[in-house]
TILUMMI-846830 format. One record per residue (C-alpha): residue in one letter; x, y, z. Coordinates in pm, whole numbers, m for minus. Layout:
BEGIN
- rest;c1;c2;c3
- A;X;Y;Z;
...
END
This chain:
BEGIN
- rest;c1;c2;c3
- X;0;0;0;
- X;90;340;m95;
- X;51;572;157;
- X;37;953;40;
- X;50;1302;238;
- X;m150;1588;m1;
- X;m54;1937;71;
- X;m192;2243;m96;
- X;m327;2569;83;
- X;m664;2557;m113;
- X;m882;2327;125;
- X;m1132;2246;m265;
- X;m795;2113;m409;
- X;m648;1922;m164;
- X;m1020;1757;m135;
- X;m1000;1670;m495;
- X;m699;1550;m504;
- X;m772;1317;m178;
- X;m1077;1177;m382;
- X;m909;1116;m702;
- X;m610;889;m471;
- X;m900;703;m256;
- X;m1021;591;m589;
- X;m748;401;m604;
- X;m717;54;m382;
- X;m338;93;m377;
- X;m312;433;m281;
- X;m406;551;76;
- X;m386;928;239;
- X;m252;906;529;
- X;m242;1290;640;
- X;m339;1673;472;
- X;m134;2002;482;
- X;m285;2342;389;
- X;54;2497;396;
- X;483;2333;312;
- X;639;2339;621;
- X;331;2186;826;
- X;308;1900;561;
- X;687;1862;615;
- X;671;1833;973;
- X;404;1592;897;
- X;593;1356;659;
- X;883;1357;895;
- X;640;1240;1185;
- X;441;979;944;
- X;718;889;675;
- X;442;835;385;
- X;582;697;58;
- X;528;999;m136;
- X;450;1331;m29;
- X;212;1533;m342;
- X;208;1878;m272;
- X;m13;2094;m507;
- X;20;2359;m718;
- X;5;2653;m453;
- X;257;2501;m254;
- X;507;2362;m512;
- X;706;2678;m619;
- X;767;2748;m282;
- X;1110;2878;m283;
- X;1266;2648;14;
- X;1078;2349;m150;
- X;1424;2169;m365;
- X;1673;2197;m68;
- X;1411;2051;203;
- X;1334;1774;m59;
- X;1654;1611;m44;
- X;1614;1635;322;
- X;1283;1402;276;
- X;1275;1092;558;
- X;1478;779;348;
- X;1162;589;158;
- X;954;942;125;
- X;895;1060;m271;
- X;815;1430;m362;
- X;585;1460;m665;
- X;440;1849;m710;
- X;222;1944;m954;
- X;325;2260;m1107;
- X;59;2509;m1346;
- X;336;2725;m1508;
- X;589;2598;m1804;
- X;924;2600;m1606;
- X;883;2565;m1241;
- X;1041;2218;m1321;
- X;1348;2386;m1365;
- X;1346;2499;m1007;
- X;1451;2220;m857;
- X;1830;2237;m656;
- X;1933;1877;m768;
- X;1812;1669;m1044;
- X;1555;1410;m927;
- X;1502;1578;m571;
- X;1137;1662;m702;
- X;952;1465;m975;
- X;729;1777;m1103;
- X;414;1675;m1302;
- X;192;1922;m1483;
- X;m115;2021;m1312;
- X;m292;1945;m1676;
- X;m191;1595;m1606;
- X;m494;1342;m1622;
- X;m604;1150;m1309;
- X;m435;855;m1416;
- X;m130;1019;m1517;
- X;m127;1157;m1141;
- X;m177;835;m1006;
- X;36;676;m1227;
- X;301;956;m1080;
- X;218;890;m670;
- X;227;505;m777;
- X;565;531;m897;
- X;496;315;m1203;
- X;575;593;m1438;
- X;854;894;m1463;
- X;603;1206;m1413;
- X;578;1393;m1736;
- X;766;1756;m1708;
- X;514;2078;m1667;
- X;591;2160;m2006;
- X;469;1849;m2174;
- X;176;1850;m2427;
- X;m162;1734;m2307;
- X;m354;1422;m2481;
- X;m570;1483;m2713;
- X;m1006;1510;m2591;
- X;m1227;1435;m2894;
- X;m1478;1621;m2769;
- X;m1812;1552;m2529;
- X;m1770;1192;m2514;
- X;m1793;1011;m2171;
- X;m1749;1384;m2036;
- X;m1934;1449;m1694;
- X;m2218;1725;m1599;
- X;m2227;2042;m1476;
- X;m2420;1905;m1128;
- X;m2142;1892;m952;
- X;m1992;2257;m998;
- X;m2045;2499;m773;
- X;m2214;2848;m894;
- X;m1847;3014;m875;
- X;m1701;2768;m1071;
- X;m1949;2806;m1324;
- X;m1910;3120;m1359;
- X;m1551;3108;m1393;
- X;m1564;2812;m1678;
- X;m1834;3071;m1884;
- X;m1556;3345;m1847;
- X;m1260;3066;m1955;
- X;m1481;2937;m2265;
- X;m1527;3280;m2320;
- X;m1155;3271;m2389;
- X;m1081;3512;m2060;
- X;m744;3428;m1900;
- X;m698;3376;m1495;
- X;m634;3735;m1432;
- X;m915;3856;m1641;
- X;m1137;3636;m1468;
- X;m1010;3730;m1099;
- X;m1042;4156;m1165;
- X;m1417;4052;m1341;
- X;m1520;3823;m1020;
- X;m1330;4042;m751;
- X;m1158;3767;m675;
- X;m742;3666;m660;
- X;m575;3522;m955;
- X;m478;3214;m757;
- X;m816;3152;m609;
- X;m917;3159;m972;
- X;m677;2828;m1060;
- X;m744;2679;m717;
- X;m1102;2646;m878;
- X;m987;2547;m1234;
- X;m813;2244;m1085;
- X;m1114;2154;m871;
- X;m1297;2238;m1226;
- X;m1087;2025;m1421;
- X;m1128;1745;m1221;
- X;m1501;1759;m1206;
- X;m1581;1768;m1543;
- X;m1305;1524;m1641;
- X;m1074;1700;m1865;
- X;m683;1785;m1855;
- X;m610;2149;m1974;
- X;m772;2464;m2016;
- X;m853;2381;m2401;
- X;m1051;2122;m2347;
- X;m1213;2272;m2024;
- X;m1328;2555;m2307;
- X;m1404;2355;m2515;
- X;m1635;2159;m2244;
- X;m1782;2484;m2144;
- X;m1897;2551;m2556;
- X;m2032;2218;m2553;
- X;m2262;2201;m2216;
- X;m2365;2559;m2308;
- X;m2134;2775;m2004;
- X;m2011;2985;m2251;
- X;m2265;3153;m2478;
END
């Protein structure tokens, strides 16, 4: 058994990504952390097999040098949301970054260890439109509004000044967004949007 430690500072994406690894029988979350040191202190206490720390946590500027301080056994995998935060890390291999467009089973595939994690700058697969996509039921009425304004072709910081919201509450929501509706990059969440009528 896997056993994983999620830490992000947006409570909706740390949720998601906790239900997307109990979907899996091999994977199980053994702790949460809403900011990097307190999930640090945590994986030192617990000594999970990998520790996945989200997007608003995995820039964080001390995050390569405390990596290759992880307990012996313990993985780092962060997802990262802008082209060249790989590039951040101290030493080669202290991080394995994976792109927040990743799909589910790429990200499990990552935290399983069964797969290098693609850099952030790789190309997403292709989505052949509407097929096997899921409803809107399960979006809240902020994230709707947000996926009109991105079908509308708006980017993040058009959408935070419009809603009076910040720019990174605005992705926190995409990636709760993205893995709702079942897609892996802004494209196809657009696209997705055109076709269940969000962005008219």
């Amino acid at each position: 058994m896997t056993s994983v430690i999620v830490v992000d500072r947006h409570a909706v994406v740390r949720a998601g990504l906790v239900r997307l690894l109990h979907a899996a029988d091999d994977l199980l979350v053994v702790g949460e952390a809403g900011e990097w040191e307190a999930g640090m202190a945590l994986s030192d206490l617990i000594r999970p097999t990998v520790v996945l720390v989200g997007p608003s946590c995995s820039t964080c500027p001390v995050a390569p040098a405390r990596a290759a301080q992880m307990p012996a056994g313990t993985r780092l995998v962060a997802l990262v949301d802008e082209p060249g935060h790989e590039a951040a890390a101290a030493e080669p291999g202290t991080i394995e970054y994976l792109s927040a467009d990743s799909n589910p089973e790429e990200l499990v595939g990552a935290v399983r260890g069964g797969r290098a994690p693609m850099p952030a700058t790789a190309a997403c697969p292709p989505w052949h439109g509407p097929s096997g996509a899921k409803t809107a039921a399960g979006l809240t009425a902020r994230e709707r509004q947000i996926l009109t304004l991105l079908g509308r072709g708006s980017g993040n910081r058009q959408i935070a000044h419009e809603l009076g919201i910040r720019e990174t509450t605005v992705k926190a929501h995409l990636t709760r967004v993205f893995l709702s509706i079942g897609v892996t990059s802004r494209t196809q969440a657009a696209l997705w949007a055109h076709f269940n009528g969000l962005a008219a």
